[in-house]
C-alpha positions as CSV (number, residue, x, y, z in Angstrom):
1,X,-11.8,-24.8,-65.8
2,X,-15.4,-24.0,-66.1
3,X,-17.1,-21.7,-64.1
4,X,-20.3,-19.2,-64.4
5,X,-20.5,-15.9,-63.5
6,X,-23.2,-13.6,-63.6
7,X,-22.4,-10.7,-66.4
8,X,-25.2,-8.3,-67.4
9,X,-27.8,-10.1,-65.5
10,X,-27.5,-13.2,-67.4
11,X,-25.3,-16.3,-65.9
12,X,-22.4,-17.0,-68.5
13,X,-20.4,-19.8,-68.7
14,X,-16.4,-19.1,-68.7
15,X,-14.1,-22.0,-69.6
16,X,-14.3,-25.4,-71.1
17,X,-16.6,-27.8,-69.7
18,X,-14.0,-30.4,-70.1
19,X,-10.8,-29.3,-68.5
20,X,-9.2,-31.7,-66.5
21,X,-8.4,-31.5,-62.7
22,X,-10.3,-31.1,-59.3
23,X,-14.1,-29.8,-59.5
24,X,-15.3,-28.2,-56.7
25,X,-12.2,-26.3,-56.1
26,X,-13.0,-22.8,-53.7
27,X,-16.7,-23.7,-53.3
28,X,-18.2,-24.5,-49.9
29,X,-20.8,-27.8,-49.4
30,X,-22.9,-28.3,-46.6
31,X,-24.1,-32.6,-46.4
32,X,-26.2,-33.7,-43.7
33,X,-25.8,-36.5,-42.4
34,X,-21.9,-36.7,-44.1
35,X,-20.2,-38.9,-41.2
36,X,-20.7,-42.4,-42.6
37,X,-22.4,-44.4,-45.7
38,X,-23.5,-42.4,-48.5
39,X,-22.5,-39.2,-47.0
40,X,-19.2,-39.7,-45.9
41,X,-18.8,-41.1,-49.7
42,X,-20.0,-37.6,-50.6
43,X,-17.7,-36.1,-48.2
44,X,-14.4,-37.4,-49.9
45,X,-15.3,-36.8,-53.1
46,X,-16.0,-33.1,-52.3
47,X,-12.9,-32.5,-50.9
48,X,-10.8,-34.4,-52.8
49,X,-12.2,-32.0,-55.9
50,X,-11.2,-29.0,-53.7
51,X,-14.5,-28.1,-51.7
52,X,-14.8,-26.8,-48.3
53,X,-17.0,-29.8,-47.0
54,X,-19.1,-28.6,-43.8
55,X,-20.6,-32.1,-42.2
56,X,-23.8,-31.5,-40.5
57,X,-24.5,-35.1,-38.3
58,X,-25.4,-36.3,-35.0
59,X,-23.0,-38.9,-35.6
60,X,-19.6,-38.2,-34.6
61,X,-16.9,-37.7,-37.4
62,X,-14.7,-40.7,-38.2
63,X,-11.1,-40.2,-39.6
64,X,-12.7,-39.3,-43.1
65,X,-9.5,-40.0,-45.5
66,X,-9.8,-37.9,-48.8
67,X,-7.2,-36.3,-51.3
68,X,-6.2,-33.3,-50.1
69,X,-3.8,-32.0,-53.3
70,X,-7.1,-29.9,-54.7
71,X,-7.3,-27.9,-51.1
72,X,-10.0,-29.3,-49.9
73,X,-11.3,-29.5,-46.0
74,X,-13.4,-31.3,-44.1
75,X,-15.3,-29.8,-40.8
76,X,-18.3,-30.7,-38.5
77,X,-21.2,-29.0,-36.8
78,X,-23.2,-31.5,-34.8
79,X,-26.8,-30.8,-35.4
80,X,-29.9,-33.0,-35.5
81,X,-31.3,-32.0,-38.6
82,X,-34.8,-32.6,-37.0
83,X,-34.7,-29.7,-34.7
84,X,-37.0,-26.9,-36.0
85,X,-34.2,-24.0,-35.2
86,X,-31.5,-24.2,-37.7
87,X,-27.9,-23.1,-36.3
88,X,-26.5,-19.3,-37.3
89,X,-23.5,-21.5,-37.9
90,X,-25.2,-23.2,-41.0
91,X,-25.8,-19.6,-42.6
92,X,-22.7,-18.1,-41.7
93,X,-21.0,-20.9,-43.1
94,X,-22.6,-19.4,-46.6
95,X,-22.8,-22.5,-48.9
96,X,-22.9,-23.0,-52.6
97,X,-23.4,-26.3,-52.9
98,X,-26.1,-28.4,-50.2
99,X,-26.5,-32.0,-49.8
100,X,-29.5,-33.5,-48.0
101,X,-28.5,-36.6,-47.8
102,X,-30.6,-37.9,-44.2
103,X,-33.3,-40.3,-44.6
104,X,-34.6,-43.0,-42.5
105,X,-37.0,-46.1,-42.9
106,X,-37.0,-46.1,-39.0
107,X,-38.9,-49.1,-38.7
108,X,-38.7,-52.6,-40.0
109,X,-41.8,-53.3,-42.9
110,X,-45.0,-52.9,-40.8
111,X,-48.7,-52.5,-42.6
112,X,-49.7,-48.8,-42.3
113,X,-52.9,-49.9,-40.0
114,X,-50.2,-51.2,-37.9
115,X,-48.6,-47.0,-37.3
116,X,-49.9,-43.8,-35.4
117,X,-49.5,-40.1,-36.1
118,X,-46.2,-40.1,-33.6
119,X,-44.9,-42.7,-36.1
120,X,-45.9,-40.7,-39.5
121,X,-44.5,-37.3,-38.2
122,X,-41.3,-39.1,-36.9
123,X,-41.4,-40.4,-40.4
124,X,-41.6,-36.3,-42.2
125,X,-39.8,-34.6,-39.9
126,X,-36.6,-37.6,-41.1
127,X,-37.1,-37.8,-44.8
128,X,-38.9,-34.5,-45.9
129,X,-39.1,-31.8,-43.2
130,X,-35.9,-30.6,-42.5
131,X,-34.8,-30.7,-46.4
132,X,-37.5,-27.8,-46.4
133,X,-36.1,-26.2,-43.4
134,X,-32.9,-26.7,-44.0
135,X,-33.3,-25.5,-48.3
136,X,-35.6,-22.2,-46.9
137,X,-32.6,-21.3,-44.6
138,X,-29.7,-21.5,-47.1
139,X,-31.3,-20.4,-50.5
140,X,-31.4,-16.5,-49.7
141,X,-27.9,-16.8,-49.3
142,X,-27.1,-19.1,-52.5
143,X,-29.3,-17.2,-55.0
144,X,-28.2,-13.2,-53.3
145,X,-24.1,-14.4,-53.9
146,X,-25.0,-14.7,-57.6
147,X,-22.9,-18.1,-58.4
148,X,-25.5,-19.6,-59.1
149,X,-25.0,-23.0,-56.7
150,X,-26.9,-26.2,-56.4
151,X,-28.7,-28.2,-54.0
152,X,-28.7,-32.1,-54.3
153,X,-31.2,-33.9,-52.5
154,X,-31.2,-37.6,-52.0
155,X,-35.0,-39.4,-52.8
156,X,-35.0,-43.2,-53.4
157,X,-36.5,-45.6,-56.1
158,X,-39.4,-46.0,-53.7
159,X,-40.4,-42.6,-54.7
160,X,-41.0,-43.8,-58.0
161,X,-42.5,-47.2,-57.2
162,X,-44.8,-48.7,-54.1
163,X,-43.3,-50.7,-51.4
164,X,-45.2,-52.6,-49.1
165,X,-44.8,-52.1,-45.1
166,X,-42.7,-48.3,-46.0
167,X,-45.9,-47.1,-46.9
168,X,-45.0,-43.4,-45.0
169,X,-41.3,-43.2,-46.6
170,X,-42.5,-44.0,-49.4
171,X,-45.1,-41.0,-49.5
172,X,-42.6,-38.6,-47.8
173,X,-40.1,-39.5,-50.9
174,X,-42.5,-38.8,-53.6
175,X,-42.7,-35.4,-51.6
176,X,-39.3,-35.0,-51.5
177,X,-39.1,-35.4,-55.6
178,X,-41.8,-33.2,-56.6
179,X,-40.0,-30.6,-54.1
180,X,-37.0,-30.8,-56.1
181,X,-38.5,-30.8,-59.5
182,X,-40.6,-27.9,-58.5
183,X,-38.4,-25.6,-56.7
184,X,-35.7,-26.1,-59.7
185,X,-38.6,-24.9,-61.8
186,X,-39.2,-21.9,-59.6
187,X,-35.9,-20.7,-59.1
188,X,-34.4,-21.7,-62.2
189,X,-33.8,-17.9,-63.3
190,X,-31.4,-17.3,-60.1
191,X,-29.0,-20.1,-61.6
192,X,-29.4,-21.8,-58.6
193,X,-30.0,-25.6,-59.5
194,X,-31.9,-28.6,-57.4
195,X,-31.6,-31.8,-58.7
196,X,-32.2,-35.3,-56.7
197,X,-30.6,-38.8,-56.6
198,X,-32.8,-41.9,-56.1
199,X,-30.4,-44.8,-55.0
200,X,-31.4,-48.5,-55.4
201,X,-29.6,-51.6,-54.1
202,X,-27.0,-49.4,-52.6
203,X,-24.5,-51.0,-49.8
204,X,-25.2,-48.9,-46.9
205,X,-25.5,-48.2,-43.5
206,X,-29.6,-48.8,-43.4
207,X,-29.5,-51.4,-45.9
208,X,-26.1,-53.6,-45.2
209,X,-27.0,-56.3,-47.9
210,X,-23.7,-58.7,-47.1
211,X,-25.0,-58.8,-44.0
212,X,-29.1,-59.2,-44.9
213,X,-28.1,-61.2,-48.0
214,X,-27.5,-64.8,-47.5
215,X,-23.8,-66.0,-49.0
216,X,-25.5,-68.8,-50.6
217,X,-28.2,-66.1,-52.2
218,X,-25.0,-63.8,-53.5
219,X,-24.6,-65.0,-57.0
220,X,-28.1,-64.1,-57.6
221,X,-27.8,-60.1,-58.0
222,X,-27.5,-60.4,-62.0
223,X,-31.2,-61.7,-61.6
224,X,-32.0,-58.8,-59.3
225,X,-30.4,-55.7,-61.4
226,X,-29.4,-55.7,-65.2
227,X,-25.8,-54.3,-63.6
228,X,-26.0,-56.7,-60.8
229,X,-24.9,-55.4,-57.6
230,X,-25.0,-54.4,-54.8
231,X,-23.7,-50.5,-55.9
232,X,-21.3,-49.0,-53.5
233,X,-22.0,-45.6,-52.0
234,X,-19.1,-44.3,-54.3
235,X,-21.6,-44.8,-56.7
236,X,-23.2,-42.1,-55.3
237,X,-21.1,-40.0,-54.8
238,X,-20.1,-39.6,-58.6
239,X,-23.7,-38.5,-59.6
240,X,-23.6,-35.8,-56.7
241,X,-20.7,-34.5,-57.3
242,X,-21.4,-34.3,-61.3
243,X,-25.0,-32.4,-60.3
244,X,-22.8,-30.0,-57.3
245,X,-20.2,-28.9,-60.0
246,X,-20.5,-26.6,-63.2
247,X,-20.3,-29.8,-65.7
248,X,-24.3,-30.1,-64.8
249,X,-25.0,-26.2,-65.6
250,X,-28.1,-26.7,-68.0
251,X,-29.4,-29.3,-65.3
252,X,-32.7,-28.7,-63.3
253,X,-35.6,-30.2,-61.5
254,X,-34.3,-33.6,-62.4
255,X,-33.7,-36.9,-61.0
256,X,-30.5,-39.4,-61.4
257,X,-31.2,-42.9,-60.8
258,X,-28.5,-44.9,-59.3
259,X,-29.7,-48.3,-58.8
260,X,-27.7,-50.7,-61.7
261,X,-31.2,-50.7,-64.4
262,X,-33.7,-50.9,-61.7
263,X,-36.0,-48.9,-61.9
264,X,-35.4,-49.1,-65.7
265,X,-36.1,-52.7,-65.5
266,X,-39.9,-52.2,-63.8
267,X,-39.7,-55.5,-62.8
268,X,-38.2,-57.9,-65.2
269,X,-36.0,-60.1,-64.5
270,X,-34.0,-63.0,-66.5
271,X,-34.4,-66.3,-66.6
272,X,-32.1,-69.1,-66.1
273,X,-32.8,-69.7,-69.8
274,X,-31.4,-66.3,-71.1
275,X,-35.4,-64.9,-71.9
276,X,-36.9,-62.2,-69.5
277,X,-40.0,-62.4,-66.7
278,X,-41.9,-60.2,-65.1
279,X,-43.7,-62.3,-62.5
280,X,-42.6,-64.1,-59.3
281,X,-40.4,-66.8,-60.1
282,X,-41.6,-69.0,-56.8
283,X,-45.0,-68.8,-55.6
């Protein structure tokens, strides 16, 4: 199995990138916000390639089912990742891989004239503050245990494209990506790797789409995505645990879209004839 190790001052890799069997096996993840949705997808398929999965949440942990024949284990520290001190617990813990996966729209679509300062630093301390906390506590430790290591942080489409009445998460997003592909640029020579994910149309927790989507409206998702949809937070978890393990080595200060041709798409969508548009199709 593949693995890197740090001979000579330069990180070598050891193995064949394509072996078969679990990924993540004796390395130790920390995700926030791991006990339901996209995390908890996470979760599993840490474990069930082997990791030691640390679940940072305020929610409690559910009866997270995974694979266990890799060694893997699941724990929980209940922290609000939006408290400024971060637990010794955390560091002791002494991760390789971290996942921030917390984010929040917090409100429904309201105009930005309609929000107050409260509102946009409820809005940064959710979807960009504590990723910088959290990263600023951890790295010492990742980059002085010379395994390199690799911190995945989850950004959105709407980092990448406007949307109306989100104007803050939005904004705190964009943040959130040119963190990533800056800090990967910075540290880069430590081996340790940051990489992000930017979901789209994603069955989740925030955005329950069989619930928001009318039945009558559900045949419609091949005109909303070229893949259709909705994606399922497995679909997720794929990309991140790709970008935790060793197969993404030579990977840096990069974002994954996961949103079935999306963001690719910029817009266009078929017709009912079989041609393509790119404006409203109503009024």
């Amino acid at each position: 199995m593949l693995h890197i190790e740090l001979q000579k001052g330069v990180f070598v890799v050891v193995g064949s990138a394509y072996s078969p069997g679990p990924m993540l096996v004796g390395k130790k993840a920390v995700v926030t916000g791991g006990s339901q949705g996209i995390g908890a997808a996470i979760v599993r398929a840490f474990a069930s390639h082997g990791a030691s999965v640390l679940v940072v949440d305020v929610a409690p942990l559910g009866d997270v089912e995974f694979d266990s024949a890799a060694g893997g284990s699941i724990n929980y520290l209940e922290y609000d990742v939006r408290t400024r001190e971060v637990p010794a617990a955390l560091t002791e813990f002494a991760p390789d891989v971290l996942v921030n996966n917390v984010g929040h729209f917090l409100n429904p679509p309201t105009e930005f004239t309609g929000t107050d300062p409260d509102f946009w630093s409820e809005a940064g301390s959710i979807n960009f503050d504590h990723v910088v906390r959290l990263t600023h506590a951890l790295l010492p430790g990742l980059i002085d245990r010379g395994l390199g290591g690799s911190i995945v942080n989850l950004t959105t489409v709407e980092a990448h494209r406007a949307i109306p009445g989100h104007t803050m998460y939005s904004a705190y997003k964009a943040a959130l990506t040119q963190f990533t592909r800056s800090l990967g640029v910075e540290i880069g020579r430590t081996g340790v790797r940051v990489n992000a994910i930017a979901p789209d149309l994603i069955e989740s927790v925030q955005v329950p789409y069989r619930t928001i989507v009318p039945a009558d409206d559900w045949d419609k998702w091949p005109g909303w995505a070229p893949l259709g949809g909705p994606g399922q937070p497995v679909d997720i978890a794929g990309p991140a645990l790709f970008l935790a393990s060793d197969l993404a080595r030579y990977i840096t200060g990069t974002v994954i879209h996961v949103d079935g041709g999306s963001h690719a798409a910029g817009g266009w969508f078929p017709t009912e004839e079989g041609g393509w548009t790119n404006r409203p199709r109503k009024a």
